[in-house]
N, C-alpha and C positions, 0 to 999 in steps of 0.2 A: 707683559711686564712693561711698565714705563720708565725711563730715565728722567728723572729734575733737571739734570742738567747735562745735555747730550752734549756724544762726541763730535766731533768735528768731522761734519760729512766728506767723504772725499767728490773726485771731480766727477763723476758719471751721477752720484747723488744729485750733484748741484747741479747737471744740467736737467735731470727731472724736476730740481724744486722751480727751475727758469720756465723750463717749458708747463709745469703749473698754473706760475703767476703769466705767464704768456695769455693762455689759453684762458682765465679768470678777467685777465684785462682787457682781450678782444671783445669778447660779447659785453662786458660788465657785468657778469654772471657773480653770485655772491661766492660762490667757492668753483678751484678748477684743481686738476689733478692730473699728475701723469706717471706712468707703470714701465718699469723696464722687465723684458721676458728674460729666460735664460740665454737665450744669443746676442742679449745686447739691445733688441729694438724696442724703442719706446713708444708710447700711444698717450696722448694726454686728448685733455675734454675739459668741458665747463658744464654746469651745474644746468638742466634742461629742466623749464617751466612753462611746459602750454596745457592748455584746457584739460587736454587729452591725454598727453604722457609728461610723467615727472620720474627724473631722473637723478641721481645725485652724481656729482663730476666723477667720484672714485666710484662709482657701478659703472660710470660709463666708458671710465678709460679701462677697465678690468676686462668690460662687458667688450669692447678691441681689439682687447689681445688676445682675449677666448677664440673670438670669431673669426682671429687672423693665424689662428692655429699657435698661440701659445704653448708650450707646454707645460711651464712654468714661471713663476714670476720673480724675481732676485728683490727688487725692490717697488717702492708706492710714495709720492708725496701727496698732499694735500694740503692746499692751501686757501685760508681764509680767514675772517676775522670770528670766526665763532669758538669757542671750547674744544675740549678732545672732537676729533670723528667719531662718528657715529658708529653705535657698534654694528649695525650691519653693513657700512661701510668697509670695516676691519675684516668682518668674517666673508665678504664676496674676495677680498685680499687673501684672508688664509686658504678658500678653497683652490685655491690658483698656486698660490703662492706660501704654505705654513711658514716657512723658514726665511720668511721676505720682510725686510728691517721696511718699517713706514717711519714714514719724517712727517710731521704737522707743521706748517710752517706762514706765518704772519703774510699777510701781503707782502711787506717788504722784502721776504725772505729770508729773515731770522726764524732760525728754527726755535721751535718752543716745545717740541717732544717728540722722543724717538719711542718708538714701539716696539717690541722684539717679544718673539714669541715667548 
């Protein structure tokens, strides 16, 4: 389910949507993302494009916290200038994390939608 007009992320939200747009502005990558597990630790990424492997930011920050022994995921941002995420972007999020609110959020960091299962 989507909200029109999200609520007001609190402070651990907002520093995933940072370390998002962080991680989207170091490489100049068109979209970046970052994942907080159930302990708190977050993993963000940008959007990977070579020959050989293509990656999307939110598989890749998901694809972090899997391999850093996640157990689960509390939350997810995403940030870029394109429309909703992608839906298998979403669903690499819910198998981690079902009950994990995602934020889609502008470069600048205005958020434009909240996700909630």
């Amino acid at each position: 389910m989507s909200e029109a007009v999200p609520e007001t992320p609190g402070p651990e939200d907002l520093k995933i949507i940072t370390l998002a747009r962080a991680a989207r502005a170091r490489v100049e990558s068109a979209a970046g993302a970052a994942v907080r597990d159930e302990t708190g630790r977050t993993y963000a990424a940008a959007a990977v494009a070579l020959p050989s492997l293509q990656l999307s930011a939110l598989h890749l920050a998901v694809a972090m916290a899997a391999s850093s022994g996640a157990g689960a995921l509390e939350a997810a941002a995403v940030v870029s200038d394109g429309q909703s995420p992608d839906p298998s972007d979403l669903a690499a999020v819910r198998e981690l994390g079902p009950d994990a609110v995602i934020f889609h959020a502008a470069p600048d960091g205005t958020v434009l939608q909240v996700l909630r299962p």
